[in-house]
C-alpha positions as CSV (number, residue, x, y, z in Angstrom):
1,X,0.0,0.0,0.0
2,X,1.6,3.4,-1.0
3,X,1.8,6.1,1.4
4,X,1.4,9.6,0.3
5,X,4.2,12.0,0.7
6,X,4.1,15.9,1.0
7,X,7.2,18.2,1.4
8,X,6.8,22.0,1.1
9,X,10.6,23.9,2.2
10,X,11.0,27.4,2.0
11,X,13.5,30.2,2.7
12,X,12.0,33.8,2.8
13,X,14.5,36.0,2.8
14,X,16.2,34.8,-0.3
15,X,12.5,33.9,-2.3
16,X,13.6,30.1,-2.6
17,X,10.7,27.3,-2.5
18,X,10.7,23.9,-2.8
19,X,7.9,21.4,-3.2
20,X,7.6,18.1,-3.5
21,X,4.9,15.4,-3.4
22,X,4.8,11.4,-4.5
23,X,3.5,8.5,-3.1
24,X,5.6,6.3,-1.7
25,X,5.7,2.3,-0.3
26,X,7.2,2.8,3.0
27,X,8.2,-0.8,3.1
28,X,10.2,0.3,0.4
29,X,12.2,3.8,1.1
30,X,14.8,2.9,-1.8
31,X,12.0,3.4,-4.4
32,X,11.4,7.4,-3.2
33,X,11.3,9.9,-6.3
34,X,10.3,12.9,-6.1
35,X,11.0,16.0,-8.8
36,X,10.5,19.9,-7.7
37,X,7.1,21.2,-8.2
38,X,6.0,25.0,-8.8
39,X,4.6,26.2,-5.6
40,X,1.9,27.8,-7.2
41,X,0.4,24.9,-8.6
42,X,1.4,22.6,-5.3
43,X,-1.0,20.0,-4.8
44,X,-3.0,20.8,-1.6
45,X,-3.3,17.4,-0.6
46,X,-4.8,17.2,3.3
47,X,-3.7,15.0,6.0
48,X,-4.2,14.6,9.4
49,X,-1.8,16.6,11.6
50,X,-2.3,14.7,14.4
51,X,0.4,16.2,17.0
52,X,0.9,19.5,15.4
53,X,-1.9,20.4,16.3
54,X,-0.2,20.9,19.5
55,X,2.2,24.0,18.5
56,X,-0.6,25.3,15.6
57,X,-3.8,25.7,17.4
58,X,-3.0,25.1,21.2
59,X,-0.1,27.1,21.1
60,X,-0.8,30.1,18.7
61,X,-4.0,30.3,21.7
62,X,-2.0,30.2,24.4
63,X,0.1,33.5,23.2
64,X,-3.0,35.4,22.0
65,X,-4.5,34.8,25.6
66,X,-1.4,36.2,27.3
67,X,-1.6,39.1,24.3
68,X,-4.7,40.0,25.1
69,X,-4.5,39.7,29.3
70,X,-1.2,41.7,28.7
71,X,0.5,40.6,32.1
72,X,4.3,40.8,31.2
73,X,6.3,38.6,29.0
74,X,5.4,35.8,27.8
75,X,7.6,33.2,30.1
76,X,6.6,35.2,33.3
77,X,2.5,34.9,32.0
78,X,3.0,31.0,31.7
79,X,5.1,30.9,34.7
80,X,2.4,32.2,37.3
81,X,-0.1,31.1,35.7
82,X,-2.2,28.2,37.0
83,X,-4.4,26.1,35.5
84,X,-6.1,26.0,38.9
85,X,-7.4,29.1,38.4
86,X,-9.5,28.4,35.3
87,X,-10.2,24.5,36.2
88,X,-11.3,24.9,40.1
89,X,-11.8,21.3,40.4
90,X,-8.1,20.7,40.7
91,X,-8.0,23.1,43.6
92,X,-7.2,20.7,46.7
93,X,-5.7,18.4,44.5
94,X,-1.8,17.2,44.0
95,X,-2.1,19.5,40.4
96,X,-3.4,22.6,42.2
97,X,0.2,24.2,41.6
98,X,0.4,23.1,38.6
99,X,1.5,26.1,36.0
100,X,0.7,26.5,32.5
101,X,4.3,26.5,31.5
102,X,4.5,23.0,33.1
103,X,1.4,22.0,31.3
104,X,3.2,23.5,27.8
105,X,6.5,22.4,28.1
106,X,5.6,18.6,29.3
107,X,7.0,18.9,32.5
108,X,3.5,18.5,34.3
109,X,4.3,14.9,35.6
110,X,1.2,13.2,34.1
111,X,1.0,10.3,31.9
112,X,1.5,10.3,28.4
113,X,-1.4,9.2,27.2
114,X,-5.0,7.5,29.2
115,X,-7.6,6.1,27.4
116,X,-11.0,8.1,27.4
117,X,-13.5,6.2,25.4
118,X,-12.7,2.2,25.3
119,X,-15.1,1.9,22.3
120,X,-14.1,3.7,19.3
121,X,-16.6,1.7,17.2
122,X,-19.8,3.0,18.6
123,X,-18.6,6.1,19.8
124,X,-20.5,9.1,17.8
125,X,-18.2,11.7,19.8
126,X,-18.7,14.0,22.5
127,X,-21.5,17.0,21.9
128,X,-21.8,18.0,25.8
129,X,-18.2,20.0,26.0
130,X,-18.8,20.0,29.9
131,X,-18.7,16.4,30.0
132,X,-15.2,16.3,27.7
133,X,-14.1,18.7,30.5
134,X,-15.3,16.2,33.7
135,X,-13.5,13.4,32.0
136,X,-10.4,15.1,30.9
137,X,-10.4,16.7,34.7
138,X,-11.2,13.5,36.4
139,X,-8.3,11.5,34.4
140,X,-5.8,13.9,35.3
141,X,-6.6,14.2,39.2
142,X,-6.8,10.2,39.3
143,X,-3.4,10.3,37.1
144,X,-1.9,12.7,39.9
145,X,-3.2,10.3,42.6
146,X,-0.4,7.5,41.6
147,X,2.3,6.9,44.3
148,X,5.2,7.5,41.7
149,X,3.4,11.3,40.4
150,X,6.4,13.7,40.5
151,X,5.5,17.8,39.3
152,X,8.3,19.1,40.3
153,X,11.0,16.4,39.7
154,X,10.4,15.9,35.8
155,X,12.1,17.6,33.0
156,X,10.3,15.8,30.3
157,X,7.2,13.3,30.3
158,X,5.6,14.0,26.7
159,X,1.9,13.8,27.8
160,X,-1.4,14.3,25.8
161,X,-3.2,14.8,28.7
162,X,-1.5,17.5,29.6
163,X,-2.4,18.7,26.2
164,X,-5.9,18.0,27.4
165,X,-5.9,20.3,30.4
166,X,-4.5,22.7,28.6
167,X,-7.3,22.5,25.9
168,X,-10.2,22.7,29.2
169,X,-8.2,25.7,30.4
170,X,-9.0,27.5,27.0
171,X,-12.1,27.1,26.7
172,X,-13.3,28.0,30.8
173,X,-11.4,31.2,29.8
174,X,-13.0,31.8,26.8
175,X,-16.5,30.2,27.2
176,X,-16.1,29.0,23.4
177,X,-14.9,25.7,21.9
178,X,-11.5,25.1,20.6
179,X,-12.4,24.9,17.3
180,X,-14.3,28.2,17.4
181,X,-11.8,30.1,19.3
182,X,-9.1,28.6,16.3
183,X,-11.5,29.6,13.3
184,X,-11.2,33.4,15.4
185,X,-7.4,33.1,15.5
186,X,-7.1,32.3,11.8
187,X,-10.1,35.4,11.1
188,X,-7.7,38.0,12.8
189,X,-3.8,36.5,11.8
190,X,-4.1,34.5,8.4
191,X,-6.6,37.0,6.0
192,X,-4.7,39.9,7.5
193,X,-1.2,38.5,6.8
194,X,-1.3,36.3,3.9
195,X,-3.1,36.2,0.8
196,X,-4.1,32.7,0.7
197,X,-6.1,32.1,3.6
198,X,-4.9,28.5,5.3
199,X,-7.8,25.9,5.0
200,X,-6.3,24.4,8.7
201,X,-9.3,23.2,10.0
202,X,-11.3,20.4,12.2
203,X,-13.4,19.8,9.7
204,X,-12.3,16.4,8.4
205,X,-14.7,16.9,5.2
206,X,-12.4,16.2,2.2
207,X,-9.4,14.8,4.3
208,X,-7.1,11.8,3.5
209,X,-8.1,8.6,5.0
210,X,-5.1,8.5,7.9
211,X,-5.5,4.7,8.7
212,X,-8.6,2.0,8.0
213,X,-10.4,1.0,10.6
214,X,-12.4,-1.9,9.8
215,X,-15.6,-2.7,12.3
216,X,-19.2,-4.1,11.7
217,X,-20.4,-0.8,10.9
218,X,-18.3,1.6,9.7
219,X,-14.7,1.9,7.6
220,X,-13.0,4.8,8.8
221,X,-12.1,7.0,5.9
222,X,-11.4,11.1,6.6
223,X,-11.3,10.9,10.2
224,X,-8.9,11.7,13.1
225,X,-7.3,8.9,13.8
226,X,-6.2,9.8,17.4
227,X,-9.2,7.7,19.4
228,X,-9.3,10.4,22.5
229,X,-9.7,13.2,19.8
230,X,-12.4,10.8,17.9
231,X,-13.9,10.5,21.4
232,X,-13.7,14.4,21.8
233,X,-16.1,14.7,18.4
234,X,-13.2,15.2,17.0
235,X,-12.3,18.4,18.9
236,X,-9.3,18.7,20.8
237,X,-5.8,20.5,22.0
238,X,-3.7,17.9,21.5
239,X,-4.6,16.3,17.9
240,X,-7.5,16.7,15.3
241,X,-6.6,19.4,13.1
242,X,-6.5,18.7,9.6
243,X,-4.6,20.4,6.8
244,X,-2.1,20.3,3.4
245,X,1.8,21.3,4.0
246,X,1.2,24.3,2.0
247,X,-1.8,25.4,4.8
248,X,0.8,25.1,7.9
249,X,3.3,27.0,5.5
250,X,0.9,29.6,5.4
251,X,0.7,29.2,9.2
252,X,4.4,29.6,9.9
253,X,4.1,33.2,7.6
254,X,1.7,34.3,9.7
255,X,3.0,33.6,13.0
256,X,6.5,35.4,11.7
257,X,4.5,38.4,10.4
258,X,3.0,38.1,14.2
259,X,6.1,38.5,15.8
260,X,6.9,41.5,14.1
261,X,4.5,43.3,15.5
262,X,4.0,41.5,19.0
263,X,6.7,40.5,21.6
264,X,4.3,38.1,23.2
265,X,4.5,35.9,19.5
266,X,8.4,36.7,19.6
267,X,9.3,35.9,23.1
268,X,7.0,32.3,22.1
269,X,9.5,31.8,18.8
270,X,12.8,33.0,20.0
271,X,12.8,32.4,23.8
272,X,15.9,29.6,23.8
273,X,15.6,25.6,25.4
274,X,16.5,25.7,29.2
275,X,19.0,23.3,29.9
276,X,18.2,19.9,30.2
277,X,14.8,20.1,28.8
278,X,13.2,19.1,25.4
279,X,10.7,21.7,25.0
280,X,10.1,25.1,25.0
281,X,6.8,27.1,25.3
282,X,5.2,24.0,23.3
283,X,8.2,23.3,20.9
284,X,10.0,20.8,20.3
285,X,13.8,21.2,19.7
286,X,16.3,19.2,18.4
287,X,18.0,16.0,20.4
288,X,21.7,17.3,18.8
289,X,22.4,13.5,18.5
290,X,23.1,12.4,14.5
291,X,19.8,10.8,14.2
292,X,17.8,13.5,15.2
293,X,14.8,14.2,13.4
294,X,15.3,18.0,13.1
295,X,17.8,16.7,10.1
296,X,20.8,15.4,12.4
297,X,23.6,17.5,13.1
298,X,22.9,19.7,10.4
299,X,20.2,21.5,12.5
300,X,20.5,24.7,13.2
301,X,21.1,25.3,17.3
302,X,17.8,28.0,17.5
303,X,15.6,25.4,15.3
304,X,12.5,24.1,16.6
305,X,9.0,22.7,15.8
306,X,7.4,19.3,16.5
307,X,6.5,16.1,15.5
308,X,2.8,13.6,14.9
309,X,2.0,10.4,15.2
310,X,0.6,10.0,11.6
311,X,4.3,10.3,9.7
312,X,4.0,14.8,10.2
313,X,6.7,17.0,10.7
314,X,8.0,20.8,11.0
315,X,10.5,22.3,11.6
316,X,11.6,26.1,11.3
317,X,14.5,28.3,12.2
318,X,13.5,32.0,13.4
319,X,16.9,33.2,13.2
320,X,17.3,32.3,9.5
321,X,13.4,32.3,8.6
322,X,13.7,28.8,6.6
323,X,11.3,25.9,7.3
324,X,10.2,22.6,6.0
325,X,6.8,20.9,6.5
326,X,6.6,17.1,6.1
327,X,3.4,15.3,5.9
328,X,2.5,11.7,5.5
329,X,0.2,9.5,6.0
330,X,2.1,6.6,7.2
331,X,-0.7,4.8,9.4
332,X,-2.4,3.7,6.4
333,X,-3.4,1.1,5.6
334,X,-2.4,0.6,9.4
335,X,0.4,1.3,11.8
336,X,3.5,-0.7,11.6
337,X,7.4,-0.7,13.3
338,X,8.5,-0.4,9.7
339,X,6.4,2.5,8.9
340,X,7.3,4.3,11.6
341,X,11.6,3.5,10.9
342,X,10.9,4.3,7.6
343,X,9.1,7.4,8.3
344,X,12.1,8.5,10.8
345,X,14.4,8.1,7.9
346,X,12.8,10.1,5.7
347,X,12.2,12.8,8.2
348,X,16.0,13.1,9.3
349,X,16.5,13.6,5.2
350,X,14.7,15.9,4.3
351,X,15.3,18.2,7.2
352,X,19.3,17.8,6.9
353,X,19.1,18.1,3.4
354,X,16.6,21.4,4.0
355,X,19.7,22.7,6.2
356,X,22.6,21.7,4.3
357,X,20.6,23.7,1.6
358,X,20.9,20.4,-0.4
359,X,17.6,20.5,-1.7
360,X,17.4,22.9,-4.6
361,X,20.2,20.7,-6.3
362,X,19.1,17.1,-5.5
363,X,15.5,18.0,-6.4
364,X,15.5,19.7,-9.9
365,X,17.3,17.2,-11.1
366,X,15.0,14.9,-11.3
367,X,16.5,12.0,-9.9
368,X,16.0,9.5,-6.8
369,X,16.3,11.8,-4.0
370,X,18.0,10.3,-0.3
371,X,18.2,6.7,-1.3
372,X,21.5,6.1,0.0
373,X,20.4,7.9,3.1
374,X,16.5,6.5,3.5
375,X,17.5,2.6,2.5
């Protein structure tokens, strides 16, 4: 079963764009070609983001909240901020203390991921909001309840749930939904920045089938295919957005042409790792081992971005203003070990050959692209 394969690289200052798009067998990474399109006539393929959703919608929020409350910098806002104070049920709880920043950065000590619906089958999805809030809220507190919980003794522990707090803590601010308070965020930044507006949506109408589900009933075809998002009706902080590499290039424009003019959006691109941790203000950063999947040693020390589940990738540099997008569907026709080494190849290829500045010269030539480096 082929796999479909979308890069989209570009470096503003100098003009330079690179697309590329091919299906691939992931089984198979020696057979990848893939030739240079036009951007302007880029196929606007969609996928499902899965984890970016994380840095595109939760944390593009999470900066326009502390924009508009205007309390300091950025770092100092997520710092004293609790979540305790928009989420009262974890007052008198071990995650009363918990901050925002902790939340955002991983470090709040909760599990990586808890199951909320067992029965993805017959589950329609979640129309009651205030019930996804008492689940997410009651998971959390029974999470913290553990004898080995740790806040305050964990650098990293990449957690969904924490995603999911975060995404409660939103909306009890706002009073909306996620997906309205996103389609608002896009209203003000993407029309007024860009003049493509991004189609980055939930809506799943249109999308690429991300993996099949087979059950009595249904085949799952254009639909999340994170099950605690599916269970969410498809709403959620920590995966179900849907989009084409082109619409999360459109995204990164806009959140530059943001930090021009706001030092909240700045402080979120260019405030550098602390030691010893992974992420920063929601980004991911780069491992600096050879095999990392910013593109190896070759990335850039300021680079960061993040990674999903379904095969996606980005990954930008703020000092430079270069970026690549990667999307692929690699959990179809289902998930596999091999998909997911072959998918970790490709990444680290495309994103060293992005910062070796590689790319214009491999591509246009039409040849096989990485197969010494993907086999």
């Amino acid at each position: 079963m082929k796999t479909s394969v979308d890069f989209f690289a570009e470096k503003i200052l100098d003009g330079e764009a690179w697309a590329c798009s091919w299906e691939q067998d992931l089984s198979h990474p020696e057979r990848l070609e893939g030739l240079v399109s036009n951007t302007r006539t880029y196929e606007k393929r969609v996928f499902d983001l899965a984890s970016l959703t994380k840095v595109i919608v939760t944390s593009s929020l999470l900066v326009q909240v502390c924009e508009h409350e205007g309390r300091g910098g950025l770092v100092s806002w997520s710092e004293n901020t609790l979540l305790s104070d928009a989420i009262v049920e974890l007052k008198g709880t071990a995650l009363e203390k918990l901050t925002l920043r902790e939340c955002w950065e991983h470090r709040s000590g909760l599990s990586a991921y808890l199951e909320f619906s067992s029965d993805r089958s017959h589950f329609v999805g979640l129309a009651d909001r205030a019930l996804v809030h008492a689940r997410v809220i009651q998971q959390a507190i029974n999470d913290s309840r553990r004898p080995n919980y740790s806040r305050t003794q964990v650098a990293t522990l990449y957690s969904d749930l924490g995603y999911s707090l975060l995404g409660v803590f939103l909306e009890r601010k706002s009073a909306k939904t996620l997906d309205v308070l996103w389609e608002s965020w896009k209203a003000q930044h993407l029309s007024r920045n860009t003049s493509t507006v991004a189609s980055l949506s939930y809506q799943a109408e249109g999308s690429r089938r991300s993996e099949a589900l087979q059950t009595e009933t249904r085949h799952m075809a254009g639909l999340v295919n994170d099950d605690n998002t599916f269970a969410m009706g498809g709403i959620a902080s920590h995966a179900g957005l849907f989009g084409s590499a082109f619409d999360v290039a459109i995204w990164i424009h806009a959140i530059w042409a943001w930090a021009r003019i706001s030092p909240y959006a700045r402080d979120w691109l260019e405030t550098p790792c602390p030691k010893g941790q992974r992420f920063v203000l929601g980004w991911d950063t780069p491992s600096g081992e050879p095999e990392s999947q910013a593109g190896g040693l070759a990335a850039p020390p300021r680079v960061r971005g993040h990674l999903g589940y379904t095969g996606t990738a980005l990954w930008l540099d703020p000092e430079m203003l270069r970026f690549g997008v990667l999307l692929t569907n690699r959990v179809h026709p289902k998930h596999t070990p091999e998909s997911q080494k072959s998918v970790q190849k490709l990444r680290w290829w495309c994103f060293e050959a992005l910062w070796r500045g590689t790319l214009e010269a491999g591509w246009k030539t039409g040849d096989k692209i990485g197969a010494g480096l993907i086999s």
